[in-house]
N, C-alpha and C positions, 0 to 999 in steps of 0.2 A: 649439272648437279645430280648425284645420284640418292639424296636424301639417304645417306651412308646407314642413319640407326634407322632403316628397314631391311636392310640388307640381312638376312638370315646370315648367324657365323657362318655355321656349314657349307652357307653355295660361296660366301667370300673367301673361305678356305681352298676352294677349289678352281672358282673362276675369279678373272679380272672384270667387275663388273663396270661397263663403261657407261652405261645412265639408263633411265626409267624410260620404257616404249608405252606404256600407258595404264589402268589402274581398272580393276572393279568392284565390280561390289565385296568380294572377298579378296581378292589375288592383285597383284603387282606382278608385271611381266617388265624383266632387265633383260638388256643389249649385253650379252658377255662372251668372253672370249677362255676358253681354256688356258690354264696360266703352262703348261709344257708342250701341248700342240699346237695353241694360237686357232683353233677349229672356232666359228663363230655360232655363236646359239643365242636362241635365246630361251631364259626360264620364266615359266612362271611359277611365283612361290605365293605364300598367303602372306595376306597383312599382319594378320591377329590369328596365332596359331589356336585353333579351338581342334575340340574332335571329328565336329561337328562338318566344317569347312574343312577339315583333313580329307574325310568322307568321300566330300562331293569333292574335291580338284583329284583322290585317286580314281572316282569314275569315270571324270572327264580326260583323265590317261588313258586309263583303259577302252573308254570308246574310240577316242584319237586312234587308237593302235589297232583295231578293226575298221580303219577307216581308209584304206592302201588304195586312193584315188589321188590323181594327180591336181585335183583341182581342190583338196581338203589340205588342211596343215600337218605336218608329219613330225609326230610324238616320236621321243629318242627313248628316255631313261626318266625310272622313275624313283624321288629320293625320299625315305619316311625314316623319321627318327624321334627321339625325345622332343618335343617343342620346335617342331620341324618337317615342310613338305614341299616340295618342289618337284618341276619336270622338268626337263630340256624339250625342245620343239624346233622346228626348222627358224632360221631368221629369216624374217618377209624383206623383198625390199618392193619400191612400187609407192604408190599412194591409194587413199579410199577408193570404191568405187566411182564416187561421185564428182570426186576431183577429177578420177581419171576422162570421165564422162566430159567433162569442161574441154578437154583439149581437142571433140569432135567438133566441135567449132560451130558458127550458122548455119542454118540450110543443111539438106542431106543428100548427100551426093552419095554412090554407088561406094565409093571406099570409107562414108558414113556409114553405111547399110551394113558392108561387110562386116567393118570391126564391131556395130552395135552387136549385130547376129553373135557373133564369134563369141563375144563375152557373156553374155547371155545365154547360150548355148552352155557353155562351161558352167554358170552360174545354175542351170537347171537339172545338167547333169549331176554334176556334186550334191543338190538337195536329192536327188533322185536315188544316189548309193547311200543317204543316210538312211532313207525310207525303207530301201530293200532290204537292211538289216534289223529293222523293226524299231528304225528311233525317229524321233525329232529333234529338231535342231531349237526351236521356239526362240529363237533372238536373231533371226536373218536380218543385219541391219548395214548399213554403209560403215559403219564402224569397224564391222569383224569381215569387210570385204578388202583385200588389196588387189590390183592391179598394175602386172610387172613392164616392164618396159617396152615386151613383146605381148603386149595386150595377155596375158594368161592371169586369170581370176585366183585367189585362193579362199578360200571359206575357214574361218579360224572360230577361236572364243566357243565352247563348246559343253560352257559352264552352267547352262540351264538344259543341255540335253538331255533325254531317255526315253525308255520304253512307249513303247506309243499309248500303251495302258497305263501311266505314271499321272496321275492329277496333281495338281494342283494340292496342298494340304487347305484345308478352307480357311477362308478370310485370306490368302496368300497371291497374289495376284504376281505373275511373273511378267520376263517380257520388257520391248521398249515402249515406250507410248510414240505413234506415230507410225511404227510398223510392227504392232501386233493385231491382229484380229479382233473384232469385238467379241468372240465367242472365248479368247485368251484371255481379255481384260475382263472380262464377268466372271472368269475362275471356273469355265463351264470344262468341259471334255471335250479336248482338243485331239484331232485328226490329221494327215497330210496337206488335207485343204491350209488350216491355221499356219503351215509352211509357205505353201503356195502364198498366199494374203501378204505373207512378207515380201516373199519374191517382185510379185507386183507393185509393192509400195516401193521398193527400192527403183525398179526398174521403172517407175511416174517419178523418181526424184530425177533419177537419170536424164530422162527428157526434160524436165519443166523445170529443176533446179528446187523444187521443194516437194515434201509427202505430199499424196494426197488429201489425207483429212488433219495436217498440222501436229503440232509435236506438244500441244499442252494436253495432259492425261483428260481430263474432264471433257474438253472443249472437242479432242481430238474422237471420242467416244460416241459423245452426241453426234457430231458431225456422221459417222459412222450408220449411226442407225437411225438419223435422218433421209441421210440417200446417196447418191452419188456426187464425186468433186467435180471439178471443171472437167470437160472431156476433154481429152489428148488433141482430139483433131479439131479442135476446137483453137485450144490454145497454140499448138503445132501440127495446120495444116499439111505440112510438107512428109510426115513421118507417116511409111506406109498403112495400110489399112489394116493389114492382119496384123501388125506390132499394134496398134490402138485398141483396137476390139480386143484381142490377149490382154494386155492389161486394163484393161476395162472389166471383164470378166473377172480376172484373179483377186481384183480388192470388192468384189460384188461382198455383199455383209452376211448373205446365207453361203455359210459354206458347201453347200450340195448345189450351188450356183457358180462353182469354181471349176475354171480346167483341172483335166485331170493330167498324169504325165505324162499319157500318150494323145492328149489333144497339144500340150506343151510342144511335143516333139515335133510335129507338125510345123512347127514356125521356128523352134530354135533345136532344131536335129541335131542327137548328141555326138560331141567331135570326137571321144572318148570309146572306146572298147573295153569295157569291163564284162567279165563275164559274169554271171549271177553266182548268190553264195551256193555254198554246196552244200545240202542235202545229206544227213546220214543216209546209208545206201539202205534198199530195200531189205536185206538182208539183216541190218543189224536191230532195224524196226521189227521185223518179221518176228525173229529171235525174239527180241523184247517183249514181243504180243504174247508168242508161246510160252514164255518162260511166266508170267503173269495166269495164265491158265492152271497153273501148279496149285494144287492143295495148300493153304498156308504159303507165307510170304516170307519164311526166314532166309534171307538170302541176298547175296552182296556178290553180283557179278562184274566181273573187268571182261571187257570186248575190245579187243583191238581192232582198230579201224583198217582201212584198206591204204595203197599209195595214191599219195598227192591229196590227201587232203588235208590241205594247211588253211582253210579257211570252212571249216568245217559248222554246220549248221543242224541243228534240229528239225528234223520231217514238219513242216507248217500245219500238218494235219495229223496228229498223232493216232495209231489205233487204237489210243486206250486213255482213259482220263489219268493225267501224272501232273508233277511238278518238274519245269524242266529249270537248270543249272547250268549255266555252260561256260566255262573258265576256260581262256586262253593262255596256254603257259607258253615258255621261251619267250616272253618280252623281258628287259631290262628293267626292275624290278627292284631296288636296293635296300631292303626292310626287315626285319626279323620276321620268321616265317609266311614270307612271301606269298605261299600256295593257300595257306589256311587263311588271308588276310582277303585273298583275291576270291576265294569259296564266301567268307564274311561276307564279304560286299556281298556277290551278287545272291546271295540271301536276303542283304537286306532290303533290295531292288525287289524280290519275290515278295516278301512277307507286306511292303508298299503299294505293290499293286493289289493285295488281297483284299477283300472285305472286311469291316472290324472284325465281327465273330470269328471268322476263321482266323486272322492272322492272332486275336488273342487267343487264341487257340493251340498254335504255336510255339507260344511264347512260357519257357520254364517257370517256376514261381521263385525263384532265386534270380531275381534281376539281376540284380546287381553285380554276383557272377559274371555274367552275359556280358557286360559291359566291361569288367574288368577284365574278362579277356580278348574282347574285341569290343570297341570302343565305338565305332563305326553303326552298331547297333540303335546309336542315339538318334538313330535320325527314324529309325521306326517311332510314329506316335505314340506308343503305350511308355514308351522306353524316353521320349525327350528329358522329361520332367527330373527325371535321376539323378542326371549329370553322366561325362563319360568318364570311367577308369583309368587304370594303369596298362592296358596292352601287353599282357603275360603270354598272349597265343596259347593258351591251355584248353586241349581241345576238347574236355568235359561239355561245358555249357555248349561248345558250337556241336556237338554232337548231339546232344540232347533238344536243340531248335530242331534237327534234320531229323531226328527219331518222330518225334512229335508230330510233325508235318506229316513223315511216313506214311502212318496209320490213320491220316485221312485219305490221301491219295501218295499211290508211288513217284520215287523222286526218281530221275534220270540226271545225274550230273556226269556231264560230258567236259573231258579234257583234252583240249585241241591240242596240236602239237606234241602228243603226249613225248614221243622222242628227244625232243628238246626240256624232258625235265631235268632238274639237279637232283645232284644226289640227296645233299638237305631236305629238295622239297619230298623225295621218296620215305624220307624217314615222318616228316611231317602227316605225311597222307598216312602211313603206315599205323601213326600216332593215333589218327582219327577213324581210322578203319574201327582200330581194336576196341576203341570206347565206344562204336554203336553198341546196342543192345541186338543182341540175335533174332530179332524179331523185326529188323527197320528192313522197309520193301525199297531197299537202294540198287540201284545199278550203275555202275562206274563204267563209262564208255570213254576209254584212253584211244582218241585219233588221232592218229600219224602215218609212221609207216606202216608197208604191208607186211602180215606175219600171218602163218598159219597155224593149225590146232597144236601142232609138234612141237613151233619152235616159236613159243614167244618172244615181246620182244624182252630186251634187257631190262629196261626199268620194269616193267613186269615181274620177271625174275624176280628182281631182287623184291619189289612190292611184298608178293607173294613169301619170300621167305622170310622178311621182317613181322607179318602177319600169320606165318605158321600155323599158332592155337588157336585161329579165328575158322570155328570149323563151319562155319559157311561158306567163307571167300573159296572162289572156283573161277576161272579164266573162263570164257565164254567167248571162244574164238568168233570173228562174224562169219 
């Protein structure tokens, strides 16, 4: 049964959808097949198209797609239209983790030992490259875990993820009961540990066949900040020592009582070679620092990045108090103005983690504006109450968030892959260039390929000459 009147037109326009793989609190994810390749995917779309929920399932693209780990699920294309959002994603096949767990049978024997390590390993790496990029995952449950035939873990559902600095809005309690932290269920400010705390609860299901502190919210809470559950070697003498104490440790209820990921590594050593993200180079920070030294801040510079970096990262330590942006372009994308929608978002990600006063701060006095050109807005507090617009992409108001912010501290908005932009999106950006105010302390850092002072690159080019009368804009080779 495909329960056919949820089916978005649009994705049945395009794929054959062959049934429902499971549902959440906004989204429906369908088993579908490309109706001229026969390519298998699967999408997740919303239930109930709101702005709101449009919002959050384009974040959790966008995370997916800086997510290029083997043990995370792998985001394709993303579709946004009139009453309408969807993505494609890799199709899982495999079963829960916990089913999978079932099939290591009584007793633990040496090729018990092996595959627990193995999957667990995978299972701590993949938390470990969500962390490095500065997010959390906050739903690690047996639900959003498969395991494939060749025992290989995947980490999916990625619908409550962000910034590590992203709270909770109050009275909002996220998360599953059973395997969230009690410092998650209290709506407090959540850390890596609050990942870890899952990890472990899954991996006490794995062995014992149920969570540790049970899966009723209330009951599961108390239990929590009463004390510890049954112990591992207690209930499974047979399961080595360092696996026991590990997850003994991980659902400890003070989070500063939790391994950390190099005490992790120690017992499930990652099977994985990732290298760490990449760093604007010193050079383009350097630049940055000097060019802020300037008398007055009128001024909008483009920096071309150096080669190879396609995973391109903001300096963790910046030298100078800013606001940092970072949009990845060249993903698959399918929405009217793309570039400006993807800038929206992670604005509104910024302006979320802010403090009230500042972030109303920010915020133009022509809301409603705001909203009707990017709609996504709505999920800023000041901005829910409104309702969201119509989505004109009219890059007035989004220029005027970024002006505003300016002149409390500089913005640094970074565009990765800048090589891989469209022409569209060059005209977009060009759009938005010209409607700051000559006075906003922005710097546009296009990473991609290597170019030098002479011979920028092409989208550059053309940037620059769509922007002409914009007598600030200057290249700013790194």
């Amino acid at each position: 049964m495909t329960h056919a009147a949820s089916v978005p037109p649009a994705l049945r326009a395009e794929f054959d959808v062959q049934g429902l793989i499971g549902t959440g609190s906004r989204g429906m994810v369908w088993a579908c097949s490309r109706r001229h390749s026969g390519g298998l995917r699967a999408v997740k779309a919303l239930q109930r198209y709101t702005a709101a929920d449009a919002a959050i399932l384009k974040a959790e693209f966008r995370t997916l797609s800086r997510c290029a780990h083997p043990h995370i699920v792998r985001a394709h294309r993303l579709v946004s239209g009139p009453g309408h959002c969807w993505f494609e994603m890799d199709r899982l096949h495999g079963v829960r983790i916990t089913r999978w767990a079932e099939t290591l049978g009584p007793g633990w024997t040496d090729a018990t030992d092996q595959r627990f390590r193995q999957v667990a390993a995978q299972l701590v790496s993949a938390v470990q490259h969500v962390h490095a990029l500065g997010w959390l995952h906050r739903d690690i449950k047996p639900d959003n875990l498969h395991v494939d035939d060749d025992d290989n873990v995947v980490l999916f559902d990625f619908d409550l993820a962000g910034p590590r600095s992203l709270d909770s809005s109050p009275g909002q309690i996220l998360g599953t009961p059973g395997y969230r932290p009690p410092e998650q269920a209290l709506g407090l400010t959540l850390g890596p540990a609050a990942d870890w705390f899952s990890v472990g609860s899954v991996l006490y299901e794995m062995l014992t066949g149920h969570p540790p502190y049970g899966r009723r919210p209330r009951a599961s809470l108390r239990a929590q900040r009463r004390g510890r559950p049954t112990a591992l070697h207690t209930l499974r003498p047979e399961i080595p020592r360092d696996i026991t104490v590990l997850v003994r440790d991980l659902i400890h209820s003070e989070p500063n009582r939790r391994p950390t990921h190099e005490q992790l590594a120690d017992t499930f050593p990652s099977p994985v070679r990732t290298s760490p993200p990449h760093r604007l180079s010193r050079g383009t920070t350097d630049n940055f620092h000097k060019l802020l030294q300037r008398p007055g801040l009128n001024w909008i510079d483009l920096c071309d990045g150096t080669a190879g970096r396609r995973r391109a990262m903001l300096a963790s330590d910046p030298p100078v108090a800013c606001f940092d942006i970072t949009v990845r372009l060249g993903l698959d994308e399918q929405m009217p103005h793309a570039i400006l929608d993807a800038i929206a978002g992670e604005t509104v990600s910024l302006l979320r983690r802010m403090p009230r006063p500042m972030r109303s701060g920010g915020l133009p006095r022509d809301r409603m504006s705001l909203l009707d050109a990017f709609p996504d807005f709505v999920l800023v507090p000041e901005l829910s109450s409104f309702g969201a617009g119509r989505s004109t992409g009219a890059v007035g108001p989004l220029a005027s968030v970024l002006h505003r912010l300016s002149t409390r501290d500089p913005i640094r908005l970074v565009l990765e892959d800048f090589h891989a932009i469209r022409p569209m999106d060059v005209s977009d950006l060009a759009r938005l260039v010209a409607a700051l105010p000559s006075n906003s302390a922005i710097s546009l850092i296009a990473e991609g390929d290597a170019q030098d002072a002479d011979a920028p690159s092409e989208p550059l080019r053309r940037l620059k000459s769509q922007v002409a009368n914009h007598s600030t804009l200057r290249i700013q080779p790194e």
